[in-house]
N, C-alpha and C positions, 0 to 999 in steps of 0.2 A: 390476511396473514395473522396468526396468534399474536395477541398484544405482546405476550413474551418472552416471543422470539424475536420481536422489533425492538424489544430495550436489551435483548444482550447483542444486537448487534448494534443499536447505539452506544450501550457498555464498550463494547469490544474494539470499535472503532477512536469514541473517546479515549480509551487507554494506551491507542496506538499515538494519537497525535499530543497527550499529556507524557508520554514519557519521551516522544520527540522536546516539545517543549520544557520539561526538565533537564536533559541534556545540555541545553540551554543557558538555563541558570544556575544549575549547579556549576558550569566552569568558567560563565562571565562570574560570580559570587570568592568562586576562588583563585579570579585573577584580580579580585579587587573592583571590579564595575561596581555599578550600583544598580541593582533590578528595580524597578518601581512599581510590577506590576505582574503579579502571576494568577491567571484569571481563568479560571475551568467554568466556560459554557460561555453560552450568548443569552443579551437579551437582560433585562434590570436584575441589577444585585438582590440578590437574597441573602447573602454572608459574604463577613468582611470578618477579614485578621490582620491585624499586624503584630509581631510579634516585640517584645521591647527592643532598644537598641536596634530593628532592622530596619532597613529601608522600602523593605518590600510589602506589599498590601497583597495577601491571598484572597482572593475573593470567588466565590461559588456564583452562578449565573442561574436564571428562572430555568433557563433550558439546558441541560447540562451535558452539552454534544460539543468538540472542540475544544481547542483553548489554546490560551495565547502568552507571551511574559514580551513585556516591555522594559527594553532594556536603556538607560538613558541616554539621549546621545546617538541613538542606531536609528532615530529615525531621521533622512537627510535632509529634510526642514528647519531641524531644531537650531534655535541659536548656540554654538558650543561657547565654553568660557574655557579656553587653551590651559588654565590654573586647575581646572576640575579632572582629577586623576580618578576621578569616578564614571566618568562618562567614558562610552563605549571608542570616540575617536581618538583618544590621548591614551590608548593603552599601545604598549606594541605592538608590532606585526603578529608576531606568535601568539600572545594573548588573543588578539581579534580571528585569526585564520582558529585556534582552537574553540572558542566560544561558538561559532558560525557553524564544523565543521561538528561539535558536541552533538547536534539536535540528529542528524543521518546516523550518528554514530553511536547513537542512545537507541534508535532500532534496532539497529544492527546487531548489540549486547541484551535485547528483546530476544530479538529471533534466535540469538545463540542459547539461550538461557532456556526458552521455550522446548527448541529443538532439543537439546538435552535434557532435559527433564521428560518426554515426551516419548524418548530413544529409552528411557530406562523403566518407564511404567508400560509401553507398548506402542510401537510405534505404525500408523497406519501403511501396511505395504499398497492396500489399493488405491491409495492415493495420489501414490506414485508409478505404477502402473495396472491403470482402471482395464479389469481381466471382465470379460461379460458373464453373470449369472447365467440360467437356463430365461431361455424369451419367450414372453410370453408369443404364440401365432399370431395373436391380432394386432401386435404392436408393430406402429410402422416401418421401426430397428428389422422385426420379423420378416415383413412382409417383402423387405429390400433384401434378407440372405444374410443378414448378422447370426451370427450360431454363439452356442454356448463356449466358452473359450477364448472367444476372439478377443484382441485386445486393439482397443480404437484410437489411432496414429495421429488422424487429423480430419478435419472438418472444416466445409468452407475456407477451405486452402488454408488456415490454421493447422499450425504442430498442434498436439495434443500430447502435453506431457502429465497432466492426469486429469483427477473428476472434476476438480474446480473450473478445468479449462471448459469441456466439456459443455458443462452447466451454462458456462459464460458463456461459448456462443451458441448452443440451441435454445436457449433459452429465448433469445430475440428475434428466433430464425420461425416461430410458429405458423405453419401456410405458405410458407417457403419453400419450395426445392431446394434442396443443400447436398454437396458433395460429400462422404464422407468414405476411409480408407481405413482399413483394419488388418492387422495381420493376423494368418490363420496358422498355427504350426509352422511358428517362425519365418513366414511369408508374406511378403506383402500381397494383398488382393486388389484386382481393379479398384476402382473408386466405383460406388456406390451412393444414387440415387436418393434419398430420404425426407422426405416432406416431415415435418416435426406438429407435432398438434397440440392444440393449446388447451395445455391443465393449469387452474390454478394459477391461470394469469401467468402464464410462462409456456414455451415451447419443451414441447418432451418427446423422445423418440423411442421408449420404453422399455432401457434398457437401468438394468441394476448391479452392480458389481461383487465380488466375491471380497468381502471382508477380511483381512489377514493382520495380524497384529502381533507385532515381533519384540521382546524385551530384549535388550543390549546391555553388555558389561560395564565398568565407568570406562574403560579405554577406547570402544565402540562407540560410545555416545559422546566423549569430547571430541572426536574426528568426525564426527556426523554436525555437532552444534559450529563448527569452520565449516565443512563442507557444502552443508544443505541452503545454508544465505548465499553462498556463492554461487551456486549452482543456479540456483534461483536466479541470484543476479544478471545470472549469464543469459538465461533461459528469456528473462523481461527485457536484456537488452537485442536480444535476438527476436522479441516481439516488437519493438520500439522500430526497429532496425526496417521489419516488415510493413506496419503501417506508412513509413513515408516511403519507403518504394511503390507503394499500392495509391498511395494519398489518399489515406482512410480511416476514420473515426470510429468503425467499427467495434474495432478491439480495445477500445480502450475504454474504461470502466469507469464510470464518474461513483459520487456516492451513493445515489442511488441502488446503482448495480452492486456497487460494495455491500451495502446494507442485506440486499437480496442474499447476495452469496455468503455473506457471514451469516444471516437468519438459518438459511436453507444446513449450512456447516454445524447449527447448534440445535438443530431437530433432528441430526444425526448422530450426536452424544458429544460430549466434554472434548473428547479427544481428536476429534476430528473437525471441531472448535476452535480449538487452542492450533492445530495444523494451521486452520484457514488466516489468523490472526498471526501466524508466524511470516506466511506468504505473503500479507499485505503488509507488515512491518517492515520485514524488505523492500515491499515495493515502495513505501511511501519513504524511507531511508534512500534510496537509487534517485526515484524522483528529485526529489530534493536536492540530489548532486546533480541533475544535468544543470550544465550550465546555460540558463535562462533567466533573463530578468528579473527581480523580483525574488526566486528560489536561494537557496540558502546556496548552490552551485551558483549564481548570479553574483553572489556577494564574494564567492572565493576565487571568481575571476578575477574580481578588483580588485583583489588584494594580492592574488597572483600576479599581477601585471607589477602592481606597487613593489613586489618583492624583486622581481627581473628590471625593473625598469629605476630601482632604487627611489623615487619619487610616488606622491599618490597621485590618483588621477581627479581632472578636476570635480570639485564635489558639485558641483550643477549638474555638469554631463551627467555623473552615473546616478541623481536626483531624478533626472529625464529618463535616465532609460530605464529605470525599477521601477517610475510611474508608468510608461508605457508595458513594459512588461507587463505589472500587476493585471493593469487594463485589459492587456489581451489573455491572460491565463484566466481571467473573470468569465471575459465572455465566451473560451472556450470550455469553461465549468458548466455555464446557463447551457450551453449549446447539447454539451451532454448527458445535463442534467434532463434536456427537456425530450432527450431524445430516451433517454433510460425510463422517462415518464408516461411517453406515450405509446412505448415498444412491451 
């Protein structure tokens, strides 16, 4: 893959998990916390700031993928000093559910910001429903009875709600038999047969879309910049929904496949770049709310409970089980890391 198509989909991913983590500390900073630590990348410092009078150290990483802010007190080892109205445990209920709830909610004001900006210089319609160019005969799309027009529903028992999805699963599907279903003149067609072949270290079935790109008024694009995360939302939680009924890893995307799909989004031009980065802002804002150990939704359980239940819960237990969580969200990363690796 082009070197630099690999660093703006490192760019583009960094940007999605630094403005999660801004989120972050801009609203523990202005409920009075104290950040200790706002940290973009991994891996030995290369720069360091502190600015005067603050308590926070910004610092730049050798590898500059990720990043993290350490907020005092949030981590449930620490010894806390019940006196210190800086530390993350002695602030209020509201303070801490808003601090926690900032980082999903800093995508989310991504993706709206994106999406309307996006809506008003041209907004990609084939994106949202991927219509098939003219096919080539020899391609496998061809050879199965995909025709020009057609527009592709689903795949591998996957919805297909546009080209991202698409990509996502043929992509791993190369030498595979796969199902795939298309409507032709507003009709649904049998399912169809499609072995994918491997270009370029990915599965492709040789199909390309009809590019359409639409400019919106400002009153069309603020109802688009609400809509379209939502939609989304709905659309990831209707795929989430899908994997555990199937008990299947399949469909879900580690970084690796992000990377892919953001690369592949930014060899298609800016705009359909900034689309792909909108859909995983989301995604990674959703994420982060399910409620799972360790996740930023892990944490607004326990303060949920603490809210209904007027007491907190004991700080061991939810110690245990945000270390067992982390544990297992690790080794389902490896797991799909290694699988996105070797696919």
């Amino acid at each position: 893959m082009n070197p630099g198509l690999i660093l703006l989909a490192i760019a583009g991913i960094s940007v999605l998990v630094i403005v999660h983590e801004g989120g972050h500390y801009l609203v523990a900073r202005a409920c009075g916390m104290r950040v200790i630590r706002f940290s973009i990348g991994i891996g030995p410092t290369v720069f360091r700031y502190q600015p005067k009078d603050s308590p926070t150290v910004f610092q730049l990483c050798a590898i500059p993928f990720l990043a993290y802010v350490q907020i005092a007190g949030m981590n449930p080892h620490e010894e806390v000093d019940s006196d210190d109205p800086g530390l993350f445990p002695n602030q209020g209920l509201f303070a801490r559910i808003a601090t926690i709830f900032a980082g999903p909610f800093a995508n989310y004001l991504l993706a709206a910001a994106l999406t309307f900006t996006l809506a008003l210089v041209g907004w990609p319609e084939h994106l949202t429903r991927p219509v098939v160019k003219p096919v080539d005969h020899t391609t496998p799309a061809a050879i199965a009875g995909v025709h020009r027009g057609d527009v592709i529903v689903e795949a591998n028992g996957e919805v297909v709600h546009n080209f991202g999805d698409l990509i996502r699963i043929t992509s791993v599907r190369a030498g595979k038999a796969t199902s795939y279903v298309v409507e032709r003149d507003g009709k649904r067609m049998p399912p169809m047969m499609i072995t994918p072949r491997l270009e370029e270290e990915r599965g492709v079935i040789g199909v390309t879309f009809t590019k359409h790109y639409r400019a919106y008024g400002w009153d069309k694009a603020a109802t688009m910049a609400l809509a379209f995360p939502y939609e989304v939302t709905v659309l990831n939680a209707l795929g989430l929904a899908e994997l555990f009924k199937k008990k299947t890893l399949e469909g879900l995307a580690g970084p690796v496949r992000m990377g892919k799909m953001v690369a592949e989004s930014a060899k298609r031009g800016p705009i359909e770049y900034a689309w792909m980065l909108i859909v995983l802002s989301v995604a990674l804002g959703m994420f982060n709310l399910l409620p799972l150990p360790a996740l930023d939704g892990g944490r607004l359980s326990f303060l949920m409970y603490e809210m209904i239940a007027k007491r907190r819960p004991d700080a061991r237990i939810e110690a245990v089980v945000h270390t067992v969580g982390l544990l297992f969200l690790l080794g389902l990363l490896v797991l799909v890391t290694f699988r996105d690796v070797m696919s």
